[in-house]
PyMOL Python script that loads the backbone (N, CA, C, O; Angstrom):
from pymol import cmd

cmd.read_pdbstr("""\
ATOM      1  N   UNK A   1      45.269  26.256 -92.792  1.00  0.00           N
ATOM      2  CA  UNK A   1      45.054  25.732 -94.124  1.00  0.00           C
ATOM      3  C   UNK A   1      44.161  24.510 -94.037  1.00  0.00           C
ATOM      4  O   UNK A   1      44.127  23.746 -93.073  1.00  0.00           O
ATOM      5  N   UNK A   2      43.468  24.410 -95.106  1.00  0.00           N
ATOM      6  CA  UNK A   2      42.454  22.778 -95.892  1.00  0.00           C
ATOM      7  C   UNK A   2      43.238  22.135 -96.061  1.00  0.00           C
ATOM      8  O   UNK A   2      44.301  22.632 -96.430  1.00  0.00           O
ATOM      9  N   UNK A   3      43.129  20.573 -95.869  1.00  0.00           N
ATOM     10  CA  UNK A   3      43.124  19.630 -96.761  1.00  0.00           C
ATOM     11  C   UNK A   3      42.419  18.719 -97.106  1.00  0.00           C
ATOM     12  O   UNK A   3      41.943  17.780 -96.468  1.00  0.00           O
ATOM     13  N   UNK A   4      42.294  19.250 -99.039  1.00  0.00           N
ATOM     14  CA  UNK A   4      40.312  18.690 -99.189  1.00  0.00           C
ATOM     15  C   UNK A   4      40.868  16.810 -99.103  1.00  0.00           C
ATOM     16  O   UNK A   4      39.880  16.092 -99.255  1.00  0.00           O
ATOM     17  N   UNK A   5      42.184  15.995 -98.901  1.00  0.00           N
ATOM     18  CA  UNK A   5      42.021  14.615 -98.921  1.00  0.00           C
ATOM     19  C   UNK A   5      43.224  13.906 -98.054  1.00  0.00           C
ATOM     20  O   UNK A   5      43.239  14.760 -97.167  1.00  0.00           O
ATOM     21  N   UNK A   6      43.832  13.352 -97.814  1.00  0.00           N
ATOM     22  CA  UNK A   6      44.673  12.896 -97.057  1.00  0.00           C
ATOM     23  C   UNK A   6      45.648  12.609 -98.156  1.00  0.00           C
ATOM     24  O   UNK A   6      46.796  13.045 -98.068  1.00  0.00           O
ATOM     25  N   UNK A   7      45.394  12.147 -98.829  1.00  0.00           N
ATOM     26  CA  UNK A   7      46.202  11.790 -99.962  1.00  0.00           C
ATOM     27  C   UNK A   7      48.020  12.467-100.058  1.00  0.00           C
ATOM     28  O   UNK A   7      49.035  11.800-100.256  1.00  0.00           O
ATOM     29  N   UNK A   8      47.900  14.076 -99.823  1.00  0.00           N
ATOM     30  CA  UNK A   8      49.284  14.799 -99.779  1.00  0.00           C
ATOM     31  C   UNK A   8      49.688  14.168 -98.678  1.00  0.00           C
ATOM     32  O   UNK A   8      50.694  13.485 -98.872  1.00  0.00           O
ATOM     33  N   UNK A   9      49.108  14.142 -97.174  1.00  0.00           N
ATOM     34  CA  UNK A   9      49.729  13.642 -96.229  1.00  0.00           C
ATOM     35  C   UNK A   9      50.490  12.354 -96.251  1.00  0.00           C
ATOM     36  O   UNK A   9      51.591  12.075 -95.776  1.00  0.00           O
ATOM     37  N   UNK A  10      49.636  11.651 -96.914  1.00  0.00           N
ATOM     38  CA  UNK A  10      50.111  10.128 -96.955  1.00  0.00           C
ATOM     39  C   UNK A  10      51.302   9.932 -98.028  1.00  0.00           C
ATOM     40  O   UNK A  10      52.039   8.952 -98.137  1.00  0.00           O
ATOM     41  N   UNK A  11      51.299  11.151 -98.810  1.00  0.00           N
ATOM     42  CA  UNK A  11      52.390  10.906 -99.866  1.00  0.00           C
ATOM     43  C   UNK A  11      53.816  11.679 -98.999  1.00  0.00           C
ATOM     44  O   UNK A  11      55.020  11.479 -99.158  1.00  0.00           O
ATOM     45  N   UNK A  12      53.436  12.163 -98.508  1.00  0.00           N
ATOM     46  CA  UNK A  12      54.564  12.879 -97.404  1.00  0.00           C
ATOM     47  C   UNK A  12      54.788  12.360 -96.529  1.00  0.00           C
ATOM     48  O   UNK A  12      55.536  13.066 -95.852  1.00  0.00           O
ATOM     49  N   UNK A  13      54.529  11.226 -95.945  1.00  0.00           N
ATOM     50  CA  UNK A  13      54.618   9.837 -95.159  1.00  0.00           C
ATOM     51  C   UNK A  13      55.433   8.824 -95.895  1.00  0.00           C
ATOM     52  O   UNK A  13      56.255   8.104 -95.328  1.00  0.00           O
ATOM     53  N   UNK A  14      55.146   8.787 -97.359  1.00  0.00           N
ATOM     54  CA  UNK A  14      55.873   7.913 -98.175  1.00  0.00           C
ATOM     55  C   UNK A  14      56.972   8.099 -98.475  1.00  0.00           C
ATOM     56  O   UNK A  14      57.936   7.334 -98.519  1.00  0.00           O
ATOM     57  N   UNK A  15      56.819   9.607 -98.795  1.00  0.00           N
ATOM     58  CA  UNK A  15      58.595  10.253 -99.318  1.00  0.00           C
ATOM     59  C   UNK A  15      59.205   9.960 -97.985  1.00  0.00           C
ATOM     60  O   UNK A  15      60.133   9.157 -98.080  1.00  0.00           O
ATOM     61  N   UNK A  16      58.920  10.436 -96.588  1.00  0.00           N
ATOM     62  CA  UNK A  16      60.199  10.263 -95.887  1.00  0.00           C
ATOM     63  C   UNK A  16      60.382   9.173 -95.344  1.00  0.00           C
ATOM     64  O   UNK A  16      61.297   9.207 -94.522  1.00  0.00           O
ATOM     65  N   UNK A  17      59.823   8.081 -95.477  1.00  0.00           N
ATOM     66  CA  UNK A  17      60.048   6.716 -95.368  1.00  0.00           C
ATOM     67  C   UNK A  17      61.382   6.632 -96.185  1.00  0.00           C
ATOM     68  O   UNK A  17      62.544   6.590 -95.781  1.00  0.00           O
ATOM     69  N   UNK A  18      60.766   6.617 -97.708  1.00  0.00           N
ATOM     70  CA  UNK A  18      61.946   6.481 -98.832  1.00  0.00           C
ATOM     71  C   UNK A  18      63.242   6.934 -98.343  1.00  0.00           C
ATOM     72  O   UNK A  18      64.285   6.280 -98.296  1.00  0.00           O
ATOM     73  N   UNK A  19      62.966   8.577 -97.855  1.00  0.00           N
ATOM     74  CA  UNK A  19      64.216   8.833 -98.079  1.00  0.00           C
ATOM     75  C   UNK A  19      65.246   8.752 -96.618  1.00  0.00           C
ATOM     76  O   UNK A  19      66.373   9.246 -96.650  1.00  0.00           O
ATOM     77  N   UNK A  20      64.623   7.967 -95.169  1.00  0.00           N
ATOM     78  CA  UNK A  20      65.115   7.790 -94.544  1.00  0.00           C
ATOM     79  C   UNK A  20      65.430   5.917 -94.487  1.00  0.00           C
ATOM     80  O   UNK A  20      65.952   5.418 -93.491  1.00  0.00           O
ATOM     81  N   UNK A  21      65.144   5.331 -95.330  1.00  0.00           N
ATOM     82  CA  UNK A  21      65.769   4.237 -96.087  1.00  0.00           C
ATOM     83  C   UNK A  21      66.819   4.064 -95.594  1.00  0.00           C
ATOM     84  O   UNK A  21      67.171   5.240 -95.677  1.00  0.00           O
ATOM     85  N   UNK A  22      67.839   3.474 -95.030  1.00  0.00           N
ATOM     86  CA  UNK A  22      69.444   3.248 -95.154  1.00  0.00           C
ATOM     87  C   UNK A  22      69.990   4.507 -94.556  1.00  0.00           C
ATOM     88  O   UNK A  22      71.191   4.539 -94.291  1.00  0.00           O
ATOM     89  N   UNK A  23      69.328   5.417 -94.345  1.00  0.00           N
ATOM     90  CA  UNK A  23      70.218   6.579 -93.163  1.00  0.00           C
ATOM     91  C   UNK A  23      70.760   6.150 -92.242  1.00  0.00           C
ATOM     92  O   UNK A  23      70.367   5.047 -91.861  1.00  0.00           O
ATOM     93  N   UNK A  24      71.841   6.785 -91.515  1.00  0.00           N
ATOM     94  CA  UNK A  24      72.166   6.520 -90.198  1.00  0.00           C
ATOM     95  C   UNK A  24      71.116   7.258 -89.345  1.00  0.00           C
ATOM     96  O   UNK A  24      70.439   8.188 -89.785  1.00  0.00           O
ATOM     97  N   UNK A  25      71.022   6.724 -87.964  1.00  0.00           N
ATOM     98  CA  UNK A  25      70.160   7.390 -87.158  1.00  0.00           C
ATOM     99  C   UNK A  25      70.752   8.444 -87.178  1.00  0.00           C
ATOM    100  O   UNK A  25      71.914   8.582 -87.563  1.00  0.00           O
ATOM    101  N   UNK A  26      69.429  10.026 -86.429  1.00  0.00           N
ATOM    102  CA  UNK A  26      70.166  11.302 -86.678  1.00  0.00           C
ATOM    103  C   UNK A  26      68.677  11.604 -87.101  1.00  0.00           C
ATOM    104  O   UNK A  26      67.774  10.996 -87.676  1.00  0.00           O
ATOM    105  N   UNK A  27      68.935  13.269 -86.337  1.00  0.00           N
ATOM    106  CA  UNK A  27      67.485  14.268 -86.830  1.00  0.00           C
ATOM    107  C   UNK A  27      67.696  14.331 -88.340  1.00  0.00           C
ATOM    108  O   UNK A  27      68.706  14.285 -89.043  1.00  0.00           O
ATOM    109  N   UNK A  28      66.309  14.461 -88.610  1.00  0.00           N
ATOM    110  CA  UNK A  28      66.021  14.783 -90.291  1.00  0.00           C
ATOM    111  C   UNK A  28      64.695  15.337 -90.051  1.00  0.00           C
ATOM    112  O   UNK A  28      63.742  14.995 -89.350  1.00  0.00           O
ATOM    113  N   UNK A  29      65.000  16.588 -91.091  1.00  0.00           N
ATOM    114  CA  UNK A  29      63.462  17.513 -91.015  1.00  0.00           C
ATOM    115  C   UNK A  29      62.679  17.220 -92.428  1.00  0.00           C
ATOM    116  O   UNK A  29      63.511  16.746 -93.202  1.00  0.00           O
ATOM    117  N   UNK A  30      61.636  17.303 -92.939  1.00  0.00           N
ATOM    118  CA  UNK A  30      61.035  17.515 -93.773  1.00  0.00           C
ATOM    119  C   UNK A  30      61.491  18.524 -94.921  1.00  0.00           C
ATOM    120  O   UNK A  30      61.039  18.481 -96.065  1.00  0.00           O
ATOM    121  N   UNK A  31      62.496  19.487 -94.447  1.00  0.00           N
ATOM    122  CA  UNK A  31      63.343  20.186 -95.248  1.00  0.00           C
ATOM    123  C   UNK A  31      64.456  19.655 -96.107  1.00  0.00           C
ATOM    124  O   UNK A  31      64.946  20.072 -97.156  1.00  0.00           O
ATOM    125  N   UNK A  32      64.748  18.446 -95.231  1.00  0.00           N
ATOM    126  CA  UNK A  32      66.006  17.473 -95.580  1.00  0.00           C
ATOM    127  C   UNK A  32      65.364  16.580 -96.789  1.00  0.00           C
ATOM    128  O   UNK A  32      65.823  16.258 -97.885  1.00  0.00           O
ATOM    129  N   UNK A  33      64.135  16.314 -96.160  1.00  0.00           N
ATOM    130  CA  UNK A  33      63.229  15.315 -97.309  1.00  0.00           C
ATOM    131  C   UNK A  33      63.349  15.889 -98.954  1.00  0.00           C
ATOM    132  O   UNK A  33      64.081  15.469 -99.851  1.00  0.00           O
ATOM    133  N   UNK A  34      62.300  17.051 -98.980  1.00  0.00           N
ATOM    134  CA  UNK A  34      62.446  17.376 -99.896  1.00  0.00           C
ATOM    135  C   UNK A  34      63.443  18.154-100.572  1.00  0.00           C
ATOM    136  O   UNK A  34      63.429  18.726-101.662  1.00  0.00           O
ATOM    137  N   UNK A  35      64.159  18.063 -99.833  1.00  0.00           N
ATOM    138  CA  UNK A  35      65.991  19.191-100.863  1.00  0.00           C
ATOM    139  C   UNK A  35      65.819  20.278-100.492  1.00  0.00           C
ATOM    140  O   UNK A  35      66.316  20.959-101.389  1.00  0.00           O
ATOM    141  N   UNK A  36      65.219  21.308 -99.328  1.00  0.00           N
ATOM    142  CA  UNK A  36      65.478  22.519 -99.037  1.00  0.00           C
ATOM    143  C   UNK A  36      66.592  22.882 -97.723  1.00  0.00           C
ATOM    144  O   UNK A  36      66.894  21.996 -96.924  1.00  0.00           O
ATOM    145  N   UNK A  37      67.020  23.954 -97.636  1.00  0.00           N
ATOM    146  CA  UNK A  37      67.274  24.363 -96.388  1.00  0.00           C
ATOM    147  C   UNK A  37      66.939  25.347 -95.875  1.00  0.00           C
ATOM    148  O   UNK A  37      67.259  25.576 -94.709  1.00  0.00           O
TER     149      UNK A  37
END
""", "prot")
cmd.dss("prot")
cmd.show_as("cartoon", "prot")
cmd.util.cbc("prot")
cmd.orient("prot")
């Protein structure tokens, strides 16, 4: 796959920042990020 800007990447850098915020240490996938399994 393209990506015509970095922009998605960097926003997908941001979300799992956010949402590893205050976690306990411990694997977390990108699945976890956005609410899938």
């Amino acid at each position: 796959h393209r990506a015509h800007s970095r922009d998605a990447f960097a926003k997908g850098a941001l979300d799992a920042a956010k949402f590893l915020a205050g976690k306990k240490p411990g694997l977390y996938t990108m699945a976890n990020v956005i609410g899938v399994k």
